[in-house]
PDB file of N, CA, C, O and CB in Angstrom:
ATOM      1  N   UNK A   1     100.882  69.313 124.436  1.00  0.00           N
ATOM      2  CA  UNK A   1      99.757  70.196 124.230  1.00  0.00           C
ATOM      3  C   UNK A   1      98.962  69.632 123.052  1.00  0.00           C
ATOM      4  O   UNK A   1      99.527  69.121 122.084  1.00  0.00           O
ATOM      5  CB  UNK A   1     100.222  71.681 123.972  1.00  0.00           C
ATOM      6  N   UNK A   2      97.968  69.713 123.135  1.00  0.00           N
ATOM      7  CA  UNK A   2      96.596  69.121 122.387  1.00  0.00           C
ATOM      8  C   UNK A   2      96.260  70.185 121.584  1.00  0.00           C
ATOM      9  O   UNK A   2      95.646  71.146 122.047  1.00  0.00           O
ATOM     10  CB  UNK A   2      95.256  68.706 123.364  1.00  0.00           C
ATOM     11  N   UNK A   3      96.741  70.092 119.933  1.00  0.00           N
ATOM     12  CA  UNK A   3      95.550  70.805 119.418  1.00  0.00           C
ATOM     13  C   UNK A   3      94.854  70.330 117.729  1.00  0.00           C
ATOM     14  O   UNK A   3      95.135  69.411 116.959  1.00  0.00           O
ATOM     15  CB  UNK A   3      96.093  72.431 119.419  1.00  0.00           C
ATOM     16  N   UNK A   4      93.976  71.320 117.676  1.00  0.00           N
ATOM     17  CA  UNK A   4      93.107  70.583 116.276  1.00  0.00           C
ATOM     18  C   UNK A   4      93.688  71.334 114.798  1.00  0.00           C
ATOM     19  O   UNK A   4      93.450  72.513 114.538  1.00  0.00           O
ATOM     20  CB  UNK A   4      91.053  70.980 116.412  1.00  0.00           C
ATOM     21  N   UNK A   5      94.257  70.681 114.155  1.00  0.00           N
ATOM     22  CA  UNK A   5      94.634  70.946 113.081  1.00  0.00           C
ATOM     23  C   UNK A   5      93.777  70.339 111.625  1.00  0.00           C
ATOM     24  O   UNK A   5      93.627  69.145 111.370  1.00  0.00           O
ATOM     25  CB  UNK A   5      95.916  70.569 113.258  1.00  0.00           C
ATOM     26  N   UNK A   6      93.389  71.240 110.966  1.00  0.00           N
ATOM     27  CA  UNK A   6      92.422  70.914 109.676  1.00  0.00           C
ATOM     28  C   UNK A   6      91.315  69.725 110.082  1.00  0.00           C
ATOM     29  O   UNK A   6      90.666  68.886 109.457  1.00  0.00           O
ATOM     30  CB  UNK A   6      93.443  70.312 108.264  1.00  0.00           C
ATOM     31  N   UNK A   7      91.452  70.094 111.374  1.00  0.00           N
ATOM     32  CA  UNK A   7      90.210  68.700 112.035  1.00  0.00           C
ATOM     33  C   UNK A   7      90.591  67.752 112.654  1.00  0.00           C
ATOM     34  O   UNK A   7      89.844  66.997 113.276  1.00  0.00           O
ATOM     35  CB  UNK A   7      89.435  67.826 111.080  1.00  0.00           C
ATOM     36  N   UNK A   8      91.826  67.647 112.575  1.00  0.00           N
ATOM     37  CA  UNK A   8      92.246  66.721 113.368  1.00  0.00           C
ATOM     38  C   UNK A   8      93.166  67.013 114.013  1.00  0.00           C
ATOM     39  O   UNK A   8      94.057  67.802 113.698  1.00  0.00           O
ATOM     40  CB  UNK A   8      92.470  65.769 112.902  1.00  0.00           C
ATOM     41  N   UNK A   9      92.991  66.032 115.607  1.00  0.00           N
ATOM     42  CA  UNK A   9      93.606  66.430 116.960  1.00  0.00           C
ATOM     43  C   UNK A   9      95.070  66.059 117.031  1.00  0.00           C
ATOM     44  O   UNK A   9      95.427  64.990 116.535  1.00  0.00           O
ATOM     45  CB  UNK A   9      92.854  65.728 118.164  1.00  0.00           C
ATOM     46  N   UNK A  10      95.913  66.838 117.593  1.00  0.00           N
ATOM     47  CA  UNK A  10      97.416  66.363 117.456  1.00  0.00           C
ATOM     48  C   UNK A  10      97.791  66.664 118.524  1.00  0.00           C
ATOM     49  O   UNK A  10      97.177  67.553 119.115  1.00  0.00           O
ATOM     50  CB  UNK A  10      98.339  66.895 116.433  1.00  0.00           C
ATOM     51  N   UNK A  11      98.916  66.040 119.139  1.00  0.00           N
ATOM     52  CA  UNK A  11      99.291  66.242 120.207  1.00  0.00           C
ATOM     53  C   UNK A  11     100.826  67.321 119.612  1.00  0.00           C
ATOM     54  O   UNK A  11     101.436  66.887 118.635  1.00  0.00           O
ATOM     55  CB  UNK A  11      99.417  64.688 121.081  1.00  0.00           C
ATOM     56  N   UNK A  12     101.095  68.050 119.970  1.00  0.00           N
ATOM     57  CA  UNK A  12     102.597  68.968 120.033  1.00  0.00           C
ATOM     58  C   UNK A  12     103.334  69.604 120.700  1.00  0.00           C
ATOM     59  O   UNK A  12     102.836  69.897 121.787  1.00  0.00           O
ATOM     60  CB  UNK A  12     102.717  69.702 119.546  1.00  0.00           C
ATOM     61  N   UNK A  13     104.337  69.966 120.540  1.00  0.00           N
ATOM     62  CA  UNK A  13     105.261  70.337 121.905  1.00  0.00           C
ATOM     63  C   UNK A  13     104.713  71.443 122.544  1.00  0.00           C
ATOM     64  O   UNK A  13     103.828  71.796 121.764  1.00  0.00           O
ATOM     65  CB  UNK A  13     106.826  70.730 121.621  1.00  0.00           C
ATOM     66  N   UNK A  14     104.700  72.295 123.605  1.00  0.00           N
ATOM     67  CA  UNK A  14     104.487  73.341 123.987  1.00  0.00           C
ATOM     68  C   UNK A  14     105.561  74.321 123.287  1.00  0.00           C
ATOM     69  O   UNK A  14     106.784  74.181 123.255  1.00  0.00           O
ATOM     70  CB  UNK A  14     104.430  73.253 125.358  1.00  0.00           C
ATOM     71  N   UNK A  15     104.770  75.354 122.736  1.00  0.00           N
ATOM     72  CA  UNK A  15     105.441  76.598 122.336  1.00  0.00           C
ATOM     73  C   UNK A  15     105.553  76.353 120.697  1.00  0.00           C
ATOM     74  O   UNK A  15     106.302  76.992 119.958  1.00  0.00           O
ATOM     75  CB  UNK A  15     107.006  76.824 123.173  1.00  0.00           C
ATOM     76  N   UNK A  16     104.734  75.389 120.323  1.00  0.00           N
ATOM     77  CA  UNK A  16     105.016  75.133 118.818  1.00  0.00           C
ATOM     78  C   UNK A  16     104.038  76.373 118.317  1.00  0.00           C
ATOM     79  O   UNK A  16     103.023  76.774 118.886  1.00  0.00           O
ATOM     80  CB  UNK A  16     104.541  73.376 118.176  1.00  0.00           C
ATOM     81  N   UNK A  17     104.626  76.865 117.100  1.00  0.00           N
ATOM     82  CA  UNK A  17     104.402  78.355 116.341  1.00  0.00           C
ATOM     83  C   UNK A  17     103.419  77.577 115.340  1.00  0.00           C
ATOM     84  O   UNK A  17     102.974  76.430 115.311  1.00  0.00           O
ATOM     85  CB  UNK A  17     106.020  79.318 115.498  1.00  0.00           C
ATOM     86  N   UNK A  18     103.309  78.481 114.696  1.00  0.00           N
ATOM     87  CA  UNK A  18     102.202  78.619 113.142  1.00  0.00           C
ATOM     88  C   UNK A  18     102.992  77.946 112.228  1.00  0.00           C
ATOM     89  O   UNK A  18     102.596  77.121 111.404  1.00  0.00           O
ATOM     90  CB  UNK A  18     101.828  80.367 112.383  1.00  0.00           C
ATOM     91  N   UNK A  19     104.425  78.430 112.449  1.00  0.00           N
ATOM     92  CA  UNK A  19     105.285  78.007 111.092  1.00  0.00           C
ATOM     93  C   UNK A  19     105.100  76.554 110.972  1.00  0.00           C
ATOM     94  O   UNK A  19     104.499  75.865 110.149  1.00  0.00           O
ATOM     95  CB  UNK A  19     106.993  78.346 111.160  1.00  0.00           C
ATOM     96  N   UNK A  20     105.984  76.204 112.330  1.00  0.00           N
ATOM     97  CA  UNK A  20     105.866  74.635 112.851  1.00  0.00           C
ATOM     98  C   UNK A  20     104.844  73.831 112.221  1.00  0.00           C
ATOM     99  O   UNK A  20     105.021  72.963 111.366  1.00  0.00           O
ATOM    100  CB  UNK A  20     105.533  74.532 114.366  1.00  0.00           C
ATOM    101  N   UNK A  21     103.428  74.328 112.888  1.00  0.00           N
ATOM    102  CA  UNK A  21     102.177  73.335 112.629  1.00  0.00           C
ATOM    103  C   UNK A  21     102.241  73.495 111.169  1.00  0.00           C
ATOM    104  O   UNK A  21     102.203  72.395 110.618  1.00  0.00           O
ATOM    105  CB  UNK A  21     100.562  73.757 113.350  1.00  0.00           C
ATOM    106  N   UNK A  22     102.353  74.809 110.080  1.00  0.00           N
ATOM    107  CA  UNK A  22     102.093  74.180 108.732  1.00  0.00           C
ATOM    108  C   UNK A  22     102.889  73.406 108.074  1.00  0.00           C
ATOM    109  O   UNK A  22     102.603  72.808 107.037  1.00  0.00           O
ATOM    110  CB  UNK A  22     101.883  74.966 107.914  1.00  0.00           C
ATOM    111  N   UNK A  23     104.384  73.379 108.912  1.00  0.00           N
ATOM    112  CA  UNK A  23     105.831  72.269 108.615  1.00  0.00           C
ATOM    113  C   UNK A  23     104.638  71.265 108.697  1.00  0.00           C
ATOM    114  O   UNK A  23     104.023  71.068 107.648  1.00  0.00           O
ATOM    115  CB  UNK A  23     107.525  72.045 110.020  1.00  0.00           C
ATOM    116  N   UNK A  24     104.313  70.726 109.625  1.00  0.00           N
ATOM    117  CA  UNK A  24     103.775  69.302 110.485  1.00  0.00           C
ATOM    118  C   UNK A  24     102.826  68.763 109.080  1.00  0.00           C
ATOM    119  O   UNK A  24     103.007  67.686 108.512  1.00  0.00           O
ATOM    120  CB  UNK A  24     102.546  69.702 112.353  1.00  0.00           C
ATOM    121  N   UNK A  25     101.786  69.801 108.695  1.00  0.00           N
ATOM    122  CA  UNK A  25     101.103  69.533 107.531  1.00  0.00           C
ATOM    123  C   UNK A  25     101.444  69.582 106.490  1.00  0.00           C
ATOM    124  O   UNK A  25     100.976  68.718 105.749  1.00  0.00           O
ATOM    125  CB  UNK A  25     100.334  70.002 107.400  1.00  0.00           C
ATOM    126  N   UNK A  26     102.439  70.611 105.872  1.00  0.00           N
ATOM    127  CA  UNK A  26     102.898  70.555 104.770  1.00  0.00           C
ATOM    128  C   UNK A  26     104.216  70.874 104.193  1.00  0.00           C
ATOM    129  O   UNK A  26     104.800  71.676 104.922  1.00  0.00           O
ATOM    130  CB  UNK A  26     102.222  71.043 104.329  1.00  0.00           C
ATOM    131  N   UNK A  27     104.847  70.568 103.231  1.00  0.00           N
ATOM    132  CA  UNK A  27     106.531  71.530 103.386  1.00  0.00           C
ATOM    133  C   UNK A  27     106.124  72.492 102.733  1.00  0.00           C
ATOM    134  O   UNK A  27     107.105  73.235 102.720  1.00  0.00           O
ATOM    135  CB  UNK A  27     108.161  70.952 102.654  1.00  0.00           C
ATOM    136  N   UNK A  28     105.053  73.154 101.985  1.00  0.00           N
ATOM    137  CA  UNK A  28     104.648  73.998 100.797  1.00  0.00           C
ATOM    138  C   UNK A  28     104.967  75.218 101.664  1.00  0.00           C
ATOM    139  O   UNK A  28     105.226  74.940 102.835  1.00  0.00           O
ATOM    140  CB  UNK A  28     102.976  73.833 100.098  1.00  0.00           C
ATOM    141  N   UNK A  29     105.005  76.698 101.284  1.00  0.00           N
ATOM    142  CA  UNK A  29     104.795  77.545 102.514  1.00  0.00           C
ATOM    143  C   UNK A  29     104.106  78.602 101.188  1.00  0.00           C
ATOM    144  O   UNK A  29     103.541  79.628 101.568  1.00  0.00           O
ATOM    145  CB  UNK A  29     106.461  78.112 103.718  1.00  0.00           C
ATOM    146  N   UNK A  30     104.142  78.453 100.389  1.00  0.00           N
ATOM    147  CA  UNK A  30     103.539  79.734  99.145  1.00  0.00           C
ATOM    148  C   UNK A  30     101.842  78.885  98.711  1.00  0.00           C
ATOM    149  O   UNK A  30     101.506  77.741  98.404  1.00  0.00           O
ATOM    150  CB  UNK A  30     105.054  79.844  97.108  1.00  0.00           C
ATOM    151  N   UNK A  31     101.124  80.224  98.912  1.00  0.00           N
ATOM    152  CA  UNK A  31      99.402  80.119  98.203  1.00  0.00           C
ATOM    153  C   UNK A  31      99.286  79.078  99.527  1.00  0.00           C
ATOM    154  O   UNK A  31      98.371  78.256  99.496  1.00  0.00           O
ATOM    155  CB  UNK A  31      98.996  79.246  96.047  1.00  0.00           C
ATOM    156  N   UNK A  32      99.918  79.091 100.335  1.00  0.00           N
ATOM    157  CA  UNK A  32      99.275  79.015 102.112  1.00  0.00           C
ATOM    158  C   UNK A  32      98.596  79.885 102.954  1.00  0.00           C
ATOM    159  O   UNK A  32      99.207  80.693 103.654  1.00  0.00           O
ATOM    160  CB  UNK A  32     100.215  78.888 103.023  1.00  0.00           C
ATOM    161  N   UNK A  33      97.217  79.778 102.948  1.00  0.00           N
ATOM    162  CA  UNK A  33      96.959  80.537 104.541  1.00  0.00           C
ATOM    163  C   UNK A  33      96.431  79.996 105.492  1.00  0.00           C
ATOM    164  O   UNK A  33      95.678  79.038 105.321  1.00  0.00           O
ATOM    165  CB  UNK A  33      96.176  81.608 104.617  1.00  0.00           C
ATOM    166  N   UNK A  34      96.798  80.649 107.098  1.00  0.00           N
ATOM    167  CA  UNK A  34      96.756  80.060 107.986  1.00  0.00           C
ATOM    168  C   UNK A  34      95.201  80.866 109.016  1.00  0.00           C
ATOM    169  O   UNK A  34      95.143  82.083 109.193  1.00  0.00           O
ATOM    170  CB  UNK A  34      98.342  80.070 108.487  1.00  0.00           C
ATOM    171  N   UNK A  35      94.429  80.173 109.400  1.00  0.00           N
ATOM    172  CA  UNK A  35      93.735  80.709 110.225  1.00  0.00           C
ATOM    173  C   UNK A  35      93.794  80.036 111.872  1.00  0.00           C
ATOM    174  O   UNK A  35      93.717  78.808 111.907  1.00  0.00           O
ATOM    175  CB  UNK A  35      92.472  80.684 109.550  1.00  0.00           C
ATOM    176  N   UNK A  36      93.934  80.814 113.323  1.00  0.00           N
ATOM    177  CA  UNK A  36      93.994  80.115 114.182  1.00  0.00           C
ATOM    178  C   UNK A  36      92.844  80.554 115.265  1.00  0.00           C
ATOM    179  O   UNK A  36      93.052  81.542 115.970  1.00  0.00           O
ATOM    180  CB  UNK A  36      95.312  80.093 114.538  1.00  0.00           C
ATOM    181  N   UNK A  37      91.697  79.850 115.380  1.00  0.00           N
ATOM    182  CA  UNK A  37      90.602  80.141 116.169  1.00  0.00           C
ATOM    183  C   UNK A  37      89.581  81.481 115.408  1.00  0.00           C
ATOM    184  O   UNK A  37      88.868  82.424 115.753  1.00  0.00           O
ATOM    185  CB  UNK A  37      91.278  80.538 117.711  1.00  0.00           C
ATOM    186  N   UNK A  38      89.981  80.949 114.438  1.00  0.00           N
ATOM    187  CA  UNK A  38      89.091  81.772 113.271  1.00  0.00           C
ATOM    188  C   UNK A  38      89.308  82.916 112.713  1.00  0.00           C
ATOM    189  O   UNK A  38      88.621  83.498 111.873  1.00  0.00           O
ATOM    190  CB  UNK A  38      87.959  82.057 113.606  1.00  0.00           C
ATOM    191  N   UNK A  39      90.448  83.278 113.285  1.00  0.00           N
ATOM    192  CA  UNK A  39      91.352  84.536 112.937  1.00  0.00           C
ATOM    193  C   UNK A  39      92.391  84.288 111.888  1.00  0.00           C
ATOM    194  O   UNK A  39      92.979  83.207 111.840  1.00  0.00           O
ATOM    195  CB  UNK A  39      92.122  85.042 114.199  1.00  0.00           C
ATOM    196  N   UNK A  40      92.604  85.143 111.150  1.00  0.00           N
ATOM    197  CA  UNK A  40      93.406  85.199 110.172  1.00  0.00           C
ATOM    198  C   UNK A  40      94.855  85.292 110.454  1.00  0.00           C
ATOM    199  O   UNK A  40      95.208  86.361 110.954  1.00  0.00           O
ATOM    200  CB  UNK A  40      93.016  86.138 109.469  1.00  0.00           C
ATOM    201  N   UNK A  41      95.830  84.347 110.229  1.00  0.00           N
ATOM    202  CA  UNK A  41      97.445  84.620 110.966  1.00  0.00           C
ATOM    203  C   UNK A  41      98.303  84.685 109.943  1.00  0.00           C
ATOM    204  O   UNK A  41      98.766  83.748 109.292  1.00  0.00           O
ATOM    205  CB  UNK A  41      98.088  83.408 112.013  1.00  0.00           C
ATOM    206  N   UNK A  42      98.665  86.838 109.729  1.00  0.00           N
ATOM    207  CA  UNK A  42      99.671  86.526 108.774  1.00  0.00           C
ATOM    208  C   UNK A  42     100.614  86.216 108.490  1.00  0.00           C
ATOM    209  O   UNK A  42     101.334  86.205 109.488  1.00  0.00           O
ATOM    210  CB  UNK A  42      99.852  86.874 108.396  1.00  0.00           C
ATOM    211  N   UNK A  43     101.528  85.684 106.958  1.00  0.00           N
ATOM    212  CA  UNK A  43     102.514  85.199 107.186  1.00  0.00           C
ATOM    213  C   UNK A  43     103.805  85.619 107.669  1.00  0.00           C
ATOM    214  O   UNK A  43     104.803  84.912 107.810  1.00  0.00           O
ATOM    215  CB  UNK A  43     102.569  84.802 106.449  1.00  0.00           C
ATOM    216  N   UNK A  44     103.636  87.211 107.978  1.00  0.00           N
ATOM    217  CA  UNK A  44     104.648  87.731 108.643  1.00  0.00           C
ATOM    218  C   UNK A  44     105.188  87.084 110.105  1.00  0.00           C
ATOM    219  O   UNK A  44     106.287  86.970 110.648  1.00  0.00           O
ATOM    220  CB  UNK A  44     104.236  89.028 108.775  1.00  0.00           C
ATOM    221  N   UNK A  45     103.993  86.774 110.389  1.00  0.00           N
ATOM    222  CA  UNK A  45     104.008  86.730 112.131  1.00  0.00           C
ATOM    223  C   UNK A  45     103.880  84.946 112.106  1.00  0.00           C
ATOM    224  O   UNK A  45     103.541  84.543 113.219  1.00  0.00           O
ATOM    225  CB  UNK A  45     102.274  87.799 113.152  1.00  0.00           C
ATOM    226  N   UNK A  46     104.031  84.077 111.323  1.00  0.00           N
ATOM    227  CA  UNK A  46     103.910  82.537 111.731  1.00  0.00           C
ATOM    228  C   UNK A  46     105.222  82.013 112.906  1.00  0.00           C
ATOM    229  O   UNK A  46     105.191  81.293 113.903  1.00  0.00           O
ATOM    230  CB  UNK A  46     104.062  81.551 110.113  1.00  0.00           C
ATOM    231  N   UNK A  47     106.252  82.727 112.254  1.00  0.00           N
ATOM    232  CA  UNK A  47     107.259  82.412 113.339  1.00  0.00           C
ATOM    233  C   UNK A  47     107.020  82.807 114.753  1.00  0.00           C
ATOM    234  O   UNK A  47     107.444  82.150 115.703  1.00  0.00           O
ATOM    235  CB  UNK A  47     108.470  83.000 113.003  1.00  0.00           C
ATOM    236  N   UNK A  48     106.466  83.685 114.839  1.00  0.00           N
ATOM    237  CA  UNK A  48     106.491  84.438 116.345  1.00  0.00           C
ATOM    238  C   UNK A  48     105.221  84.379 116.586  1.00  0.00           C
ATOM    239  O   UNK A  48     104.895  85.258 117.384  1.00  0.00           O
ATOM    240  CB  UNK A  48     107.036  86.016 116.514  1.00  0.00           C
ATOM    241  N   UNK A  49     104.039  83.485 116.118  1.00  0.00           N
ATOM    242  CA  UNK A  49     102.598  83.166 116.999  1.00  0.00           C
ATOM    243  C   UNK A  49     103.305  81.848 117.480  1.00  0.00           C
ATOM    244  O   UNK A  49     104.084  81.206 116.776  1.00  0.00           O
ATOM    245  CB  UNK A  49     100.811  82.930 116.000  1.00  0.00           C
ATOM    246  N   UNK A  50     102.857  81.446 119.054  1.00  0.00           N
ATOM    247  CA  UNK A  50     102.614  80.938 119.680  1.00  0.00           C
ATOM    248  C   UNK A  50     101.035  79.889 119.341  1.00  0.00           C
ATOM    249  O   UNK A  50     100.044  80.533 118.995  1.00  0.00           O
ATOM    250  CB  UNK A  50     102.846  81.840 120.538  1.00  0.00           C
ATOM    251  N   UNK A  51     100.923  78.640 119.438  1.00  0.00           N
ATOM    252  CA  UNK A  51      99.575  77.970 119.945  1.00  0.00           C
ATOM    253  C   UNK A  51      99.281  77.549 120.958  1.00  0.00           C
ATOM    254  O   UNK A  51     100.228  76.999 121.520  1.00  0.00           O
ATOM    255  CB  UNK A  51      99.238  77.109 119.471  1.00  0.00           C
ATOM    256  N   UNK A  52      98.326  77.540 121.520  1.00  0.00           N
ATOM    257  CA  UNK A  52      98.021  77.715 122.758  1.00  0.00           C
ATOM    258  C   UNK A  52      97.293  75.977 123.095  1.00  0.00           C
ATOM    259  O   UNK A  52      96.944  75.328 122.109  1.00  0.00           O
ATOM    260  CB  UNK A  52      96.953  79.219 122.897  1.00  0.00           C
ATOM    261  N   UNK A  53      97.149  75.453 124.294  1.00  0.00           N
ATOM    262  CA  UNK A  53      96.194  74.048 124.008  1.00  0.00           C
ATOM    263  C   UNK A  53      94.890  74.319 123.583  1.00  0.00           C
ATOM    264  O   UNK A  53      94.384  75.413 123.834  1.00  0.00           O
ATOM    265  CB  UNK A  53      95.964  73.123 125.294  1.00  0.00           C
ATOM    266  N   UNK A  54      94.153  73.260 122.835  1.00  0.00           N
ATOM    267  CA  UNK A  54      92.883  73.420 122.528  1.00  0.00           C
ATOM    268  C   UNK A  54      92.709  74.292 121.592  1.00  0.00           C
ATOM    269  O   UNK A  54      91.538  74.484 121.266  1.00  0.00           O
ATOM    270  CB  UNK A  54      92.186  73.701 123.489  1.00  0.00           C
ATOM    271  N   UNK A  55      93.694  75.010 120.940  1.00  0.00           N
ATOM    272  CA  UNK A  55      93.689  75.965 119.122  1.00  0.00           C
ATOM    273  C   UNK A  55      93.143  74.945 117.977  1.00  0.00           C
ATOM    274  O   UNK A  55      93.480  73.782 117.754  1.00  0.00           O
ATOM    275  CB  UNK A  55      95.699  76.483 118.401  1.00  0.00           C
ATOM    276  N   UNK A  56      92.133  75.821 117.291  1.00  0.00           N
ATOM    277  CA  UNK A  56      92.053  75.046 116.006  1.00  0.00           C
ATOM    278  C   UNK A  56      92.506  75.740 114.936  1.00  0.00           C
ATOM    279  O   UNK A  56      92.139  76.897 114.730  1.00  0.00           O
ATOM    280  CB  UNK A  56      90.760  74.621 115.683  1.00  0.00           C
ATOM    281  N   UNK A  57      93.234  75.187 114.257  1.00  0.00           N
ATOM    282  CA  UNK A  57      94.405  75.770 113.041  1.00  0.00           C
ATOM    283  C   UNK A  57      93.896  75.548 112.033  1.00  0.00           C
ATOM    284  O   UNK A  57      93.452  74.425 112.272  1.00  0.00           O
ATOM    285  CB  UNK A  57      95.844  75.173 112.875  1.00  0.00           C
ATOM    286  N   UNK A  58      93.539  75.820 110.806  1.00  0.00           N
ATOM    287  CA  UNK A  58      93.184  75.794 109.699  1.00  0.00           C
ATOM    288  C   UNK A  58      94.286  75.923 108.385  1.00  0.00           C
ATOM    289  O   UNK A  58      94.262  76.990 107.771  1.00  0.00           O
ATOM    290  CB  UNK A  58      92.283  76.690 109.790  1.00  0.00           C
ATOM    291  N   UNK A  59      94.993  75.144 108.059  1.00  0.00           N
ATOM    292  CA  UNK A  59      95.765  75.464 106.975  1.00  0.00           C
ATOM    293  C   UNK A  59      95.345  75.333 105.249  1.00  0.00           C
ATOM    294  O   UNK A  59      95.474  74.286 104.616  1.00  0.00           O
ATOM    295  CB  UNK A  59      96.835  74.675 107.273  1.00  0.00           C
ATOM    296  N   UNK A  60      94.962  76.287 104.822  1.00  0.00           N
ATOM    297  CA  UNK A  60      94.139  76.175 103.623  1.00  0.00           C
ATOM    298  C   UNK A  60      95.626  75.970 102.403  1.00  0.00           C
ATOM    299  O   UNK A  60      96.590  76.625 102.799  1.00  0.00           O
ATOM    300  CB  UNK A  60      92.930  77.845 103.407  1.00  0.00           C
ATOM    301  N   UNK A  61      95.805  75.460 101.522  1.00  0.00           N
ATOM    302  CA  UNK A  61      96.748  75.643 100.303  1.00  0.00           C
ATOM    303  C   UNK A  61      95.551  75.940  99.064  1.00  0.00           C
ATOM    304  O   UNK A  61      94.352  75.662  99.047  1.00  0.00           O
ATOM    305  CB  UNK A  61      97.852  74.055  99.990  1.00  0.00           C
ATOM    306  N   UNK A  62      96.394  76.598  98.091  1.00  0.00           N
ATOM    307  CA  UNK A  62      95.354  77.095  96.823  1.00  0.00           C
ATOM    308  C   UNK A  62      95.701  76.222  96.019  1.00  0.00           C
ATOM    309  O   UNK A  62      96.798  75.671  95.916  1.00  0.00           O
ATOM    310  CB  UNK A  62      95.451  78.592  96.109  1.00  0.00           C
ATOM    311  N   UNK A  63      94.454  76.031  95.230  1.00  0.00           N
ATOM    312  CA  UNK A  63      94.817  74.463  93.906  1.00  0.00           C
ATOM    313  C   UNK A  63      94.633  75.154  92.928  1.00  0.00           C
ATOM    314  O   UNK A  63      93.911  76.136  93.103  1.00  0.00           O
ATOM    315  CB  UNK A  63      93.697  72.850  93.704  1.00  0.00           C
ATOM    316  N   UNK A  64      95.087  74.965  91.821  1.00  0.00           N
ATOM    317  CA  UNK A  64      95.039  75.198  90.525  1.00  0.00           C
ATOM    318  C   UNK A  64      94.332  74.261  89.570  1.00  0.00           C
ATOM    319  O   UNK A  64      94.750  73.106  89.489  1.00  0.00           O
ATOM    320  CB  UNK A  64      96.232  75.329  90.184  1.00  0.00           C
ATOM    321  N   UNK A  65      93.309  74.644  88.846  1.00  0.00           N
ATOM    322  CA  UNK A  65      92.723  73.646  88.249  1.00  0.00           C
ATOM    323  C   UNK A  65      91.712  74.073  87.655  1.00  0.00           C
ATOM    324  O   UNK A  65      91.480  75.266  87.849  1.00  0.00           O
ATOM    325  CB  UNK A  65      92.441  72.700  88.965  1.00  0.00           C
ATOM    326  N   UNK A  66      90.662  73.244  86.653  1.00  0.00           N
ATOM    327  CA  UNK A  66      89.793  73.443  85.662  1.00  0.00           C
ATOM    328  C   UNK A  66      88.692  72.870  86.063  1.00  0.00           C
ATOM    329  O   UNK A  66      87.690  72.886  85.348  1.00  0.00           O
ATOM    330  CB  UNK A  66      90.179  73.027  84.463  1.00  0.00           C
TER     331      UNK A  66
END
């Protein structure tokens, strides 16, 4: 399954979750949020969303800085 993550296209297994794709991008999981098709996905529910083909995922992390 084909999908777009922070812009770029990835191929992934079928049935890969929210959790998964932000594993794929990052090991961080705190001052993470996830948006999928422009919707907001909270972190309650990353394990148990589903992505679908053709999702664009947005994984934002928060920076600290001056």
């Amino acid at each position: 399954m084909r999908v777009t993550i922070n812009g770029d296209a990835r191929e992934v297994p079928d049935g890969t979750t929210v959790a998964q794709a932000v594993r794929i991008l990052t090991g961080v999981t705190t001052g993470v949020a996830v948006a999928v098709n422009d919707e907001v996905v909270t972190r309650g529910t990353w394990e148990t969303t589903p992505l679908r083909d053709s999702d664009r995922v947005e994984v934002l992390t928060a920076v600290q800085g001056g």
